[in-house]
C-alpha positions as CSV (number, residue, x, y, z in Angstrom):
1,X,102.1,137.6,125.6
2,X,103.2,133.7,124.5
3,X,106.0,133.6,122.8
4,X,106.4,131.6,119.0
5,X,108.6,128.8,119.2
6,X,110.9,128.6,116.2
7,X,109.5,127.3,112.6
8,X,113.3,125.7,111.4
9,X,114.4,123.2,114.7
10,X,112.8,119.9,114.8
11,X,114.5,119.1,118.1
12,X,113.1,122.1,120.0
13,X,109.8,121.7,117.8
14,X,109.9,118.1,119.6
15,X,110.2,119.8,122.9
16,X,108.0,122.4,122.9
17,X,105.3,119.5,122.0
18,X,106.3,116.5,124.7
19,X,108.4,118.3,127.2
20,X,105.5,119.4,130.0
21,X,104.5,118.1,132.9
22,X,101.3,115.7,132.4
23,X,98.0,117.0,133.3
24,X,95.2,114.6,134.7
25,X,92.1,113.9,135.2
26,X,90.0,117.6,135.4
27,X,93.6,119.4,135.2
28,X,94.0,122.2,132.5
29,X,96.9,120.7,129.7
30,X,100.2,123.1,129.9
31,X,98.9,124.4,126.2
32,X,95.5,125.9,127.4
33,X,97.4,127.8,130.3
34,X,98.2,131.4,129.7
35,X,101.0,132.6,128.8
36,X,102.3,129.2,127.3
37,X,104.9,128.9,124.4
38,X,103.0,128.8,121.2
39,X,103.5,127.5,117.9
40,X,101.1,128.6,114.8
41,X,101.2,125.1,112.9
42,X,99.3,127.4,109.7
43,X,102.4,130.0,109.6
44,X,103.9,127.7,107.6
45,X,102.0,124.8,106.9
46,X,105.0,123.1,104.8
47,X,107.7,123.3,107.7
48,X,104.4,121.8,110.2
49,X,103.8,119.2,107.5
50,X,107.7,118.5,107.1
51,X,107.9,117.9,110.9
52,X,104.9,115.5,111.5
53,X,106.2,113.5,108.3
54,X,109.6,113.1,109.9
55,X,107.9,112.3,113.8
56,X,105.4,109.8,111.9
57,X,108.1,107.7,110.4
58,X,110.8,107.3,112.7
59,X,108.2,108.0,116.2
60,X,110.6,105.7,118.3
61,X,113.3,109.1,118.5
62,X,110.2,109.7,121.5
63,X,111.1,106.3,123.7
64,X,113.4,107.1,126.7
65,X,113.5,110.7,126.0
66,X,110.0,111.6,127.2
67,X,107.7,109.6,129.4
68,X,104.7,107.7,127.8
69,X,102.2,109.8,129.5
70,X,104.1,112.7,128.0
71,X,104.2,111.2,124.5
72,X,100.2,110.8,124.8
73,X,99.6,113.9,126.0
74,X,101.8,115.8,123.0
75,X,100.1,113.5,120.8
76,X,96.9,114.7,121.6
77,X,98.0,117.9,120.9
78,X,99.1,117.3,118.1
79,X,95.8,115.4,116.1
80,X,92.9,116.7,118.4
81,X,92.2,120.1,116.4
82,X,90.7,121.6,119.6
83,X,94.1,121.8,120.5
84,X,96.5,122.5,117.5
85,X,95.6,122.6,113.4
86,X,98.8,120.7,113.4
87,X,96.9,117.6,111.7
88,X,95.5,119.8,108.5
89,X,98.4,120.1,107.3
90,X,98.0,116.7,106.1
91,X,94.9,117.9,104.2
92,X,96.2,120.8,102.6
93,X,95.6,120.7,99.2
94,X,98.5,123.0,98.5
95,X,101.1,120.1,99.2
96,X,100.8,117.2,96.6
97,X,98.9,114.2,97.0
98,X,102.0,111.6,96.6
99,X,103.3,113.4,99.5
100,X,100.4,113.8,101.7
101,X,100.2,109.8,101.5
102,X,103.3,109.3,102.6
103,X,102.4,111.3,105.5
104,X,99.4,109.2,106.1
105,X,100.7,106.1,105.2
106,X,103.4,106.8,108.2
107,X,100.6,106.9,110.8
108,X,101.0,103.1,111.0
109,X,104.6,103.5,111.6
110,X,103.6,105.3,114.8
111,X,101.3,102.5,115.5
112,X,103.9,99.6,115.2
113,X,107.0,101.8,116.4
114,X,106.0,104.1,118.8
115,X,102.2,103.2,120.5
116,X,102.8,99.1,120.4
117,X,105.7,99.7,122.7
118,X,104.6,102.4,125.3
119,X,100.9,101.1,125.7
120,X,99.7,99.0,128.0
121,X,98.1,96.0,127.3
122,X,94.2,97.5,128.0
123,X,91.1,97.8,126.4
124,X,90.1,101.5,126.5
125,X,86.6,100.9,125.5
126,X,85.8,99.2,129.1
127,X,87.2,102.6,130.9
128,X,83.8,103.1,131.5
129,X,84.8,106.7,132.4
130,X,88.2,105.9,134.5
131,X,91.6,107.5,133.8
132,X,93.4,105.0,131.4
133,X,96.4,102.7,131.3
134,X,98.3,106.2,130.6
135,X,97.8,108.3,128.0
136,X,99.5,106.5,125.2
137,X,96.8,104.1,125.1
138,X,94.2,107.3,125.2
139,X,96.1,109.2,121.9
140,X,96.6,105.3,120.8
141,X,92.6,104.0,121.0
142,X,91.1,108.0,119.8
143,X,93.5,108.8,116.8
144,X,90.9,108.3,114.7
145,X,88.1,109.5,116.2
146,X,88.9,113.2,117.2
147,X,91.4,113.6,114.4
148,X,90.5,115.7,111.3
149,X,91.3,112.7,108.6
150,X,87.9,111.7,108.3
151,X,86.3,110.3,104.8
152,X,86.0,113.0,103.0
153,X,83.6,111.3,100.6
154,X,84.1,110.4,96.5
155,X,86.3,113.7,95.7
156,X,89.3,112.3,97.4
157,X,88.3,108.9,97.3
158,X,92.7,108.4,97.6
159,X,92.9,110.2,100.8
160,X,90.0,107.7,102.4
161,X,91.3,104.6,100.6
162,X,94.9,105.8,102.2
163,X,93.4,106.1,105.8
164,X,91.6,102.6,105.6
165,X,94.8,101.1,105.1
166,X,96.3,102.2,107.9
167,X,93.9,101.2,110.3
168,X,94.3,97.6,108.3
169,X,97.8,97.3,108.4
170,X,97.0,98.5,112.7
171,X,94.8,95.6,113.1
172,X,98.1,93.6,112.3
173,X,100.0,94.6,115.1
174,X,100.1,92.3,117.9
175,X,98.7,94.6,120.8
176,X,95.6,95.0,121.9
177,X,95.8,98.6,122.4
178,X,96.6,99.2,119.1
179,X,94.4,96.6,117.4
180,X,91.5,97.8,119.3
181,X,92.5,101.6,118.3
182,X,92.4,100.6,114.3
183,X,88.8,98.8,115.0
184,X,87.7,101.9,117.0
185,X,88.8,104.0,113.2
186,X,87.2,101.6,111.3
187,X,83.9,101.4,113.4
188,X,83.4,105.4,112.5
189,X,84.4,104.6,108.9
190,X,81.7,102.2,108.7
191,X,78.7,104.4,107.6
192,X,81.1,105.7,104.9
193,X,82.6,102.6,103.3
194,X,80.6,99.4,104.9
195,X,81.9,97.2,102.5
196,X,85.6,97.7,103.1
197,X,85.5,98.1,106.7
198,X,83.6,94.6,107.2
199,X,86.2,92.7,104.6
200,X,88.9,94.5,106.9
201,X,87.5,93.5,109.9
202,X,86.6,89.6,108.5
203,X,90.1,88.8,107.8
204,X,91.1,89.9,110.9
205,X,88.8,87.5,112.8
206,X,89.8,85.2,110.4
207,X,93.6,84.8,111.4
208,X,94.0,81.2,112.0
209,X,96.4,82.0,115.2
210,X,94.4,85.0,116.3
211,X,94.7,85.4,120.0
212,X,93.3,88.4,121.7
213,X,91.1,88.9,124.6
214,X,87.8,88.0,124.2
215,X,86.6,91.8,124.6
216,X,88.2,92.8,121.9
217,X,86.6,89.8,120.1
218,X,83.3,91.7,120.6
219,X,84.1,95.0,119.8
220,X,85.8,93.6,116.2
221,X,82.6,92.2,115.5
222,X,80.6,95.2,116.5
223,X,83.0,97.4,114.3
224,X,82.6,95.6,111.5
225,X,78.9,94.9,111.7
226,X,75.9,97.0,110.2
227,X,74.4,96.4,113.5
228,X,75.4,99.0,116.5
């Protein structure tokens, strides 16, 4: 039988998420094997919102103290909800909506603090099925697509409006990884709200100083057109 990790320690909360070995490739994750620790993130949904709040706006506690593969693997965990509901808590209409957008809003501190420094300069999109860079970049380049944020349509217009500017305030970074991760967001956001994720995408092309590889010059404009 696995065993519950404790709902009321943030440190060992932190450890039971990026303190495993690293699986690759076809290798099973330490969290799919049996018998491994568990934590019920819908127990109690306000101490699991309470901790990804605090991880989202101060992330850099993670750099030096676990590896960056392990940081993109718990990460994984942690917004994939094939893995862990961990990320609903953000959608939980139970908690209030001023502090549900401060937990979203923090996402691009984790972008700017955390991912910018432990991912390499890549471009996940040309994997072309190979491992990547490490798994930072991975968590750092899918956030947005496996996570369960998505645009949720005209009946919490704020929650959408609160996503998109994330991945805009992400496409300000300078690093490609992480640049290329908000366009990758934005390019699934585009049936949803065209308009707003071509203006985002225009301004960025239009920096005056802009340099980034020409790849990623491709895929902006790609993730920002009407035309796949």
């Amino acid at each position: 039988m696995s065993a519950t990790v404790m709902k009321d320690d943030f440190d060992q909360w932190l450890r039971w998420v990026f303190d495993h070995p690293v699986a690759y490739g076809a290798q099973q994750p330490w969290y799919f094997t049996a018998g491994a620790e568990h934590w019920d993130a819908e127990a109690n949904p306000r101490t699991t919102f309470a901790y990804l709040t605090r991880l989202f706006s101060a992330p850099e506690v993670l750099i030096g103290r676990f590896s960056p593969n392990q940081i993109g693997q718990g990460l994984w965990l942690l917004v994939d909800p094939s893995c862990s509901s961990h990320l609903f808590a953000l959608t939980d209409p139970a908690i209030e909506w001023p502090e549900r957008k401060r937990a979203i809003d923090a996402i691009a501190n984790l972008y700017e603090r955390l991912l910018q420094k432990i991912c390499a300069l890549h471009l996940s999109h040309l994997n072309h099925g190979t491992q990547p860079a490490n798994l930072a970049n991975r968590i750092c380049y899918m956030f947005w697509d496996i996570c369960p944020l998505g645009p949720r349509g005209d009946g919490a217009r704020e929650h959408d409006l609160a996503c998109l500017d994330v991945m805009r305030k992400t496409l300000a970074i300078p690093h490609c990884a992480c640049q290329e991760g908000a366009l990758h967001g934005l390019e699934h956001w585009r049936a949803c709200y065209p308009d707003i994720v071509a203006e985002t995408v225009a301004e960025f092309l239009a920096q005056p100083a802009l340099l980034v590889p020409a790849e990623l010059l491709l895929y902006a404009r790609r993730a920002g057109s009407a035309v796949c």
